[in-house]
C-alpha positions in Angstrom: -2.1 -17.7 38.9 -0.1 -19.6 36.6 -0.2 -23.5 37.1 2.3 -24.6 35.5 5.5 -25.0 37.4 6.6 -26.9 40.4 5.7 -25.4 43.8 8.3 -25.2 46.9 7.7 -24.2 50.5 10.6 -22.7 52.0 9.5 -24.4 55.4 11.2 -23.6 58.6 12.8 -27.2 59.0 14.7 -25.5 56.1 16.0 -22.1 57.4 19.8 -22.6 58.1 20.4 -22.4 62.2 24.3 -21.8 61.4 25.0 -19.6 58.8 28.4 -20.1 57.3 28.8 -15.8 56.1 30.3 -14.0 58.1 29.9 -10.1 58.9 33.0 -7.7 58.4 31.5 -4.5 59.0 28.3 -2.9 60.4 27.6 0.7 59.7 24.6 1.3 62.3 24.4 4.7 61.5 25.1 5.0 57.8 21.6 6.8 57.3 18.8 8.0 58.9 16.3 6.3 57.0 15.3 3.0 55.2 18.1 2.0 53.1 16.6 2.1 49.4 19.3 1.2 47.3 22.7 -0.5 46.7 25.6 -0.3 43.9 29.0 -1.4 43.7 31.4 -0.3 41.4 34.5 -2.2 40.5 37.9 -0.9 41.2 40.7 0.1 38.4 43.7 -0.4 39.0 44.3 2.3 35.8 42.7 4.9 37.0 43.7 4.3 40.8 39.7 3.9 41.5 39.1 2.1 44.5 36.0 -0.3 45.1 32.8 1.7 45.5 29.8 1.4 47.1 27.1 3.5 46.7 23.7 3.9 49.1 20.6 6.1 49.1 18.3 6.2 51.7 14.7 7.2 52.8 16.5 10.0 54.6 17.2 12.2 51.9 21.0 11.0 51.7 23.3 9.5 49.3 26.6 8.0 50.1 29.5 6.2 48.8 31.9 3.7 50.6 35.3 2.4 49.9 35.6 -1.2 50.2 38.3 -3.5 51.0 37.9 -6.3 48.5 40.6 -8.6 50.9 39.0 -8.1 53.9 35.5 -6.5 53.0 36.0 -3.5 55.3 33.9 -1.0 54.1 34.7 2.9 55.3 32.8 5.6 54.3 34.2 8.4 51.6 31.5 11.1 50.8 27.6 11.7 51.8 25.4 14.1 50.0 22.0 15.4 50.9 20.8 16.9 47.8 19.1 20.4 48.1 17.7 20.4 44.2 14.4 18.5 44.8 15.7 15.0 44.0 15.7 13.5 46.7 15.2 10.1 47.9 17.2 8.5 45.0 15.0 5.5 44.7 17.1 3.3 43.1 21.1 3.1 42.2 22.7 0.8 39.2 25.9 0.5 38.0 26.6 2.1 34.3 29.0 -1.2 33.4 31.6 0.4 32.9 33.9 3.4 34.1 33.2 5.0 37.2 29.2 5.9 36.3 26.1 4.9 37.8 22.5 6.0 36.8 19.7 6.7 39.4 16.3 7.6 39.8 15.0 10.4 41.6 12.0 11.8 43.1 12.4 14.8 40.8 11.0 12.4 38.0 14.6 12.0 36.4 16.8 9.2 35.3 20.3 10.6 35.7 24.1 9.5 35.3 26.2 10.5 38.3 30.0 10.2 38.7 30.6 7.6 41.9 33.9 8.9 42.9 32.2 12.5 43.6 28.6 12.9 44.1 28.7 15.9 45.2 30.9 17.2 42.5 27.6 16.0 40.2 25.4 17.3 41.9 26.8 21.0 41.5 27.8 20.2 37.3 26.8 23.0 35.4 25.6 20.6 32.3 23.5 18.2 34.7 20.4 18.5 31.9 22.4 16.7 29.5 23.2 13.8 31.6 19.5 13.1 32.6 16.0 12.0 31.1 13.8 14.5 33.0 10.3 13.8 31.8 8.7 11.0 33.8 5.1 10.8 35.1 6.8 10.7 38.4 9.0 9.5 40.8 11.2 7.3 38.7 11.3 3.8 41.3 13.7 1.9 38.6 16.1 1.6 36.4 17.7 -0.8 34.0 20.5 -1.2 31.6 20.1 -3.5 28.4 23.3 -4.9 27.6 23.4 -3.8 23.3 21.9 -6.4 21.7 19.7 -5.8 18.5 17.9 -8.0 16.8 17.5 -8.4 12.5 14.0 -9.8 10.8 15.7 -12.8 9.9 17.0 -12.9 13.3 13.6 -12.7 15.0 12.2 -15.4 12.4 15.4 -17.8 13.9 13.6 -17.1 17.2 10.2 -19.0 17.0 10.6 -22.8 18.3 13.9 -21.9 20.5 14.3 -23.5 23.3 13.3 -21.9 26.5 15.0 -19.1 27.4 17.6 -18.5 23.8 18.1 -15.6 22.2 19.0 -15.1 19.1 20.7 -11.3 18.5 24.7 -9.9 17.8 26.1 -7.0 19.7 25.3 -3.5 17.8 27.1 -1.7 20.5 25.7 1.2 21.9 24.6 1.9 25.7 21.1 1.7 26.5 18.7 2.2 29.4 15.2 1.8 30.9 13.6 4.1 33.6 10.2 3.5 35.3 8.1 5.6 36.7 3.9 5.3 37.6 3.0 3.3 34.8 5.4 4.2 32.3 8.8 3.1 30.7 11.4 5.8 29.0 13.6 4.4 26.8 17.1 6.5 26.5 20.6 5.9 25.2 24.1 7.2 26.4 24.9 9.4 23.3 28.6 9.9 24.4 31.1 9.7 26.9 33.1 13.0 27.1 36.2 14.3 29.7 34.7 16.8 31.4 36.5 19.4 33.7 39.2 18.3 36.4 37.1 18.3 39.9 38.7 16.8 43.4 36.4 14.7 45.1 35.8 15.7 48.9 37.5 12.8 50.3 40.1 12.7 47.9 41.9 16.4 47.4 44.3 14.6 45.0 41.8 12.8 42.7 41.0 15.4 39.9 41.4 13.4 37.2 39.3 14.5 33.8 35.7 13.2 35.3 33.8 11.4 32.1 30.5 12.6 31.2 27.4 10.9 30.3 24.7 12.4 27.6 21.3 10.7 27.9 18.6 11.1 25.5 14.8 10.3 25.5 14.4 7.2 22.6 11.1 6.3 23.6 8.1 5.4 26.0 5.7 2.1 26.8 2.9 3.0 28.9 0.7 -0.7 28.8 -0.3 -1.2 32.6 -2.9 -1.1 35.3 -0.4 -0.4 38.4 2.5 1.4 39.4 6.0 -0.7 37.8 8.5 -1.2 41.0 11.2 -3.4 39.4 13.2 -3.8 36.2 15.6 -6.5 34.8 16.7 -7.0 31.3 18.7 -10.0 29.9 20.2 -9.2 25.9 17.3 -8.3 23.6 14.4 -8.5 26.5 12.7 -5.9 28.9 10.7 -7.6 32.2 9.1 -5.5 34.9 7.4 -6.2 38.2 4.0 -4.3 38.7 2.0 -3.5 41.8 -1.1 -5.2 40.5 1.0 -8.5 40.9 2.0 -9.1 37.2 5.5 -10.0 35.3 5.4 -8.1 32.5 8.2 -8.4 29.2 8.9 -7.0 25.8 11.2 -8.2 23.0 13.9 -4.9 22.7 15.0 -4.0 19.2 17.6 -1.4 19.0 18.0 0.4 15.6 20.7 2.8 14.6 18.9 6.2 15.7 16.4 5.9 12.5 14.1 2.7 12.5 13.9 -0.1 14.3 12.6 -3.5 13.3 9.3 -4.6 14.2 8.7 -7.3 16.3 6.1 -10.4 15.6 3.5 -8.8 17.9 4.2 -5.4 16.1 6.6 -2.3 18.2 4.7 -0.6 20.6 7.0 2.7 19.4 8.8 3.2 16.1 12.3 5.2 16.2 15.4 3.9 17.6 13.6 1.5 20.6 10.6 -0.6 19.1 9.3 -3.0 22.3 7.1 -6.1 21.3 4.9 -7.5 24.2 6.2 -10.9 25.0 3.6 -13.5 24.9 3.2 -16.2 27.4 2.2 -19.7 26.6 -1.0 -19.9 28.4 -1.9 -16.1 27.1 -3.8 -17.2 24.0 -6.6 -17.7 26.4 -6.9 -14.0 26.7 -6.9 -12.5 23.6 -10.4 -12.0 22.2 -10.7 -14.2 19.2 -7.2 -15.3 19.7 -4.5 -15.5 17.5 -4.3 -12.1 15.8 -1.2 -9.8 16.1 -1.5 -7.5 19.0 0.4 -4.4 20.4 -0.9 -4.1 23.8 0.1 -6.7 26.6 -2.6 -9.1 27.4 -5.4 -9.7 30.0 -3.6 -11.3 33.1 -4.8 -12.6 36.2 -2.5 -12.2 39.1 0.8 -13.8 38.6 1.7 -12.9 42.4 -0.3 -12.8 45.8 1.6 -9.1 46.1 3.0 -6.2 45.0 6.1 -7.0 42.6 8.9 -5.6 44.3 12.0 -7.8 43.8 13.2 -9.0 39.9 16.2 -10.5 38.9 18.1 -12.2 35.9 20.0 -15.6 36.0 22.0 -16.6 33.3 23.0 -20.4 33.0 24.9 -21.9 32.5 27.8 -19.4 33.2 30.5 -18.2 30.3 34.0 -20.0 31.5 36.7 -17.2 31.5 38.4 -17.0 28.6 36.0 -19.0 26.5 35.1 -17.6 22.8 32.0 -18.7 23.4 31.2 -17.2 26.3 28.8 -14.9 24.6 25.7 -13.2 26.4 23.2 -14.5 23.7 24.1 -17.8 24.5 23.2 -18.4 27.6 19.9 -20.0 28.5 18.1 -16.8 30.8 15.5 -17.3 33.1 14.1 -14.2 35.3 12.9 -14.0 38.9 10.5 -12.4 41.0 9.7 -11.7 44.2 6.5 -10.6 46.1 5.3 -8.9 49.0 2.6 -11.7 49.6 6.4 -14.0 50.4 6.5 -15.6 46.9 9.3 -16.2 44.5 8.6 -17.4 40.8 11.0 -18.3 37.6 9.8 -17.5 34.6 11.7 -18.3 31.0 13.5 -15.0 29.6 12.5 -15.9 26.1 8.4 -16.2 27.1 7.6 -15.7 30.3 6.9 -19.0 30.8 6.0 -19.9 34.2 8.6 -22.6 35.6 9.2 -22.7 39.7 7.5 -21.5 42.2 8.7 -20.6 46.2 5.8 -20.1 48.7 7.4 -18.2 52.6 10.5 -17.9 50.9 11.1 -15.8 53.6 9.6 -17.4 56.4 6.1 -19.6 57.0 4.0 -16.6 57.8 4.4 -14.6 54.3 7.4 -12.2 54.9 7.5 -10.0 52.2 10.6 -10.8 49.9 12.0 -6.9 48.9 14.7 -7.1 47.1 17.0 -9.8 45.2 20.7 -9.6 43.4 22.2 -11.8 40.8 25.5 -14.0 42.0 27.0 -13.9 39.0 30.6 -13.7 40.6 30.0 -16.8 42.7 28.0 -19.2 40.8 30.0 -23.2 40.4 30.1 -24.5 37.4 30.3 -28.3 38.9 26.7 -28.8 38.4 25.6 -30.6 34.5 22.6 -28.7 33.8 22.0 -26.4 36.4 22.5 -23.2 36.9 24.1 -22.6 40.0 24.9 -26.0 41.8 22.5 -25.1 44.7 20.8 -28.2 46.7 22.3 -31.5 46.1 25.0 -29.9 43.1 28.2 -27.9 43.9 27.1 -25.8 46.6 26.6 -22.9 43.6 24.1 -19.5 44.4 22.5 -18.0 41.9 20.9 -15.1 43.0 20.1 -13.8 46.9 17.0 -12.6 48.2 15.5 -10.2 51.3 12.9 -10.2 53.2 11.3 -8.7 55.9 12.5 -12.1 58.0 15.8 -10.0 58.2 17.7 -12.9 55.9 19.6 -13.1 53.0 18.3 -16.1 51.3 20.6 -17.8 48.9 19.1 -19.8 45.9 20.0 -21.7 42.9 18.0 -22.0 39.3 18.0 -25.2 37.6 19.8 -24.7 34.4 16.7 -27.4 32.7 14.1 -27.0 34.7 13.8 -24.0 35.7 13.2 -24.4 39.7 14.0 -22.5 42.3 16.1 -24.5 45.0 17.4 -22.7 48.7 21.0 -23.0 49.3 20.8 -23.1 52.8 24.2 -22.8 54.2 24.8 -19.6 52.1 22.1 -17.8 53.7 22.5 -15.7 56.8 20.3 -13.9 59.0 21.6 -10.1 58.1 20.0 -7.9 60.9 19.5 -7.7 64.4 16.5 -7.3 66.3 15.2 -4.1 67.5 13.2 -4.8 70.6 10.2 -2.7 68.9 7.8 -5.9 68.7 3.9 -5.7 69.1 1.7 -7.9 71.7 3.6 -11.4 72.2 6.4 -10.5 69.6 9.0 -8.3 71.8 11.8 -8.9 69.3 11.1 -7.9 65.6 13.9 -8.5 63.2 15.3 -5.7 60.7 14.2 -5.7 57.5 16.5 -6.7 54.6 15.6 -3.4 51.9 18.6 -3.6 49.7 21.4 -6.4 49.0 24.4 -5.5 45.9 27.3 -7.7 45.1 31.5 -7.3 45.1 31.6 -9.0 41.5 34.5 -11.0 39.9 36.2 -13.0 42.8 35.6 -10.6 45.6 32.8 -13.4 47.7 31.3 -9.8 49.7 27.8 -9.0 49.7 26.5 -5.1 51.3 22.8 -5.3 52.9 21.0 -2.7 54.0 18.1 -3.0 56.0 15.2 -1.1 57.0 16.5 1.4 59.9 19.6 2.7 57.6 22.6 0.5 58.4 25.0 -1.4 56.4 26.7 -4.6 56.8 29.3 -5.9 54.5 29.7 -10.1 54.8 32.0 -12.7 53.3 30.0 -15.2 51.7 32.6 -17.6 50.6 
């Protein structure tokens, strides 16, 4: 365990009795099953695209939502139990732009799907194209890396930058990671074409040219002694969340589609991905002799009492709309992650270094935390130095958590420090109990399995919870 950083107990003096969101909707029965996964997608006013949501679920099912960003009604639009082997869709995230989102299956596949008609996709005759279909097997997540590639002179600027600064311009391109076992596959969208004119089953009169997405294998990491079960990526960096209770990272460099740039530790792959282990501070200590350039991550003791489950990045401070230099690269990153032993930690983006730590997050008896979401659409700016405003600042959240506890914990990262600090009237207790307790307990709360955020100015969050409903909440 890391001892650097300050530790917090999320005590139950602290757990909010009066939550200030309020629920909109509650979808008891949207599925049959666990809910494993949560996406929004943005609506166009262009295209005539609503505001999506898209769920998957233990149960086999995948379905998508319409959601009123005034009220945060949400009303289901299509469901889809796939027949071709790939289901449960483990894990859902939004393609950043257009109406894609790319998922992972338990046929081993990273695949882009339209959101406006599922089932359409499921049935396209040119699926193989749109999908990365050799995993190790089933692929648990998935992650975008905004298109950020970095030169040699551009990496040498790097050494000595503050915590959490990178250095890198925008080389376009899309770009995304899938995990699966103890592997990464690195692929890029190749192009975005129109393909043929299909009405979605809720919508006879939305046959509109659906774009297609070509995916193709650019590489693969395999450097670990458990399962991964969560990705996050700021610009130019790769973190993962293991089962063995590590936070693992790489320095991305993204090349044209002939060679890449080496990192300082050396790529782990040549070709158009090269990934360069990113060394902590206190990992010297583990490298026999010390000192030398290395390709393969480090020994590591436990960085975690649990199983990984739950990663996030938080940017700070935030890019002011309309500012020139609100630029990706310069924001000061900092990642978090979440355990099933109840533990949150912040680590620097541009390191790993360790920085805050939360003990119970989610209660004093070591809930598991399960999932977590960024805030980027609701974060203040009122607070000098900090990234979100939480505690004594402007009120600000910078990402949400949930636990088995059956909360959504709101928290804020210090823009300086580092630290983790709850927001306690943002968080809400988002499930009910279910009356199947054990012993003394006769009331167990639901468990919180999957939270996504209405981004831009919409305040709604979605949380699913263990027995397959939904809830939609204003948060602000």
């Amino acid at each position: 365990m890391p001892e650097r950083g300050r530790r917090v107990h999320a005590s139950s003096e602290e757990t909010p009795t009066t939550p200030t969101p309020t629920r909109v909707t509650l979808e008891r029965d949207a599925h049959a099953g666990a809910v494993l996964a949560l996406a929004t997608i943005p609506p166009d006013a262009a295209t005539g695209r609503p505001l999506l949501v898209v769920s998957t679920s233990m149960d086999g099912t995948v379905a998508t939502w319409t959601l009123d960003p005034s009220s945060g009604a949400m009303a289901p639009r299509e469901k889809l139990a796939p027949a071709d082997g790939s289901a449960p869709w483990w894990c859902v995230v939004p393609a950043g732009d257009g109406d894609a989102v790319y998922v992972g299956t338990h046929a081993r596949d990273a695949r882009a799907v339209d959101a406006r008609r599922i089932a359409a996709e499921h049935r396209r005759e040119d699926l193989d194209r749109s999908r990365v279909s050799n995993h190790t097997g089933w692929v648990r997540a998935v992650a975008v890396l905004p298109g950020f590639g970095f030169s040699d002179d551009d990496d040498e600027k790097d050494v000595g930058k503050d915590v959490g600064e990178d250095v890198g311009e925008d080389v376009g391109g899309g770009w995304g990671f899938s995990a699966a076992c103890n592997v990464v596959r690195a692929w890029r969208v190749d192009e975005v074409e129109a393909g043929r004119e299909e009405a979605s089953a809720s919508d006879p009169s939305d046959a509109r040219p659906t774009p297609v997405r070509h995916l193709s294998d650019a590489g693969v990491a395999r450097e670990f002694t458990g399962d991964i079960l969560a990705l996050a990526s700021t610009p130019g960096r790769l973190f993962c969340g293991v089962a063995d209770g590590t936070v693992r990272g790489w320095s991305v460099r993204v090349g044209d589609g002939t060679v890449a740039s080496a990192g300082r530790e050396g790529p782990v792959n040549a070709g158009p991905v090269a990934m360069s282990p990113l060394r902590r501070p206190d990992d010297a200590a583990n490298d026999a002799g010390g000192g030398e350039r290395r390709t393969e991550l480090p020994r590591r003791g436990r960085d975690h009492p649990g199983r990984v489950a739950a990663l996030v990045a938080v940017g700070a401070p935030p890019p002011r709309r309309g500012s020139a230099s609100a630029s990706a690269s310069a924001r000061r990153w900092f990642v978090v992650s979440g355990c099933h032993g109840g533990t949150l930690r912040s680590w620097a983006a541009s390191d790993l270094a360790p920085l805050g730590v939360v003990h119970d997050a989610h209660g004093p008896w070591g809930a598991k935390v399960r999932c977590a979401v960024a805030a980027s659409g609701f974060r203040s700016e009122g607070w000098q130095g900090g990234g979100g405003g939480g505690g004594g600042g402007g009120g600000g959240v910078d990402f949400y958590s949930g636990g088995d506890d059956g909360w959504v914990r709101a928290w804020a990262v210090d823009g300086t420090t580092g630290e983790i600090r709850p927001v306690a009237h943002a968080s809400f207790r988002a499930t009910e109990e279910d009356g199947a307790g054990v012993g003394p307990v006769t009331h167990r709360p639901g468990q919180v399995r999957a939270i996504a955020e209405v981004t831009g100015d919409f305040r709604v969050l979605v949380v699913g919870d263990h027995r397959g409903s939904l809830s939609t909440w204003r948060v602000g």
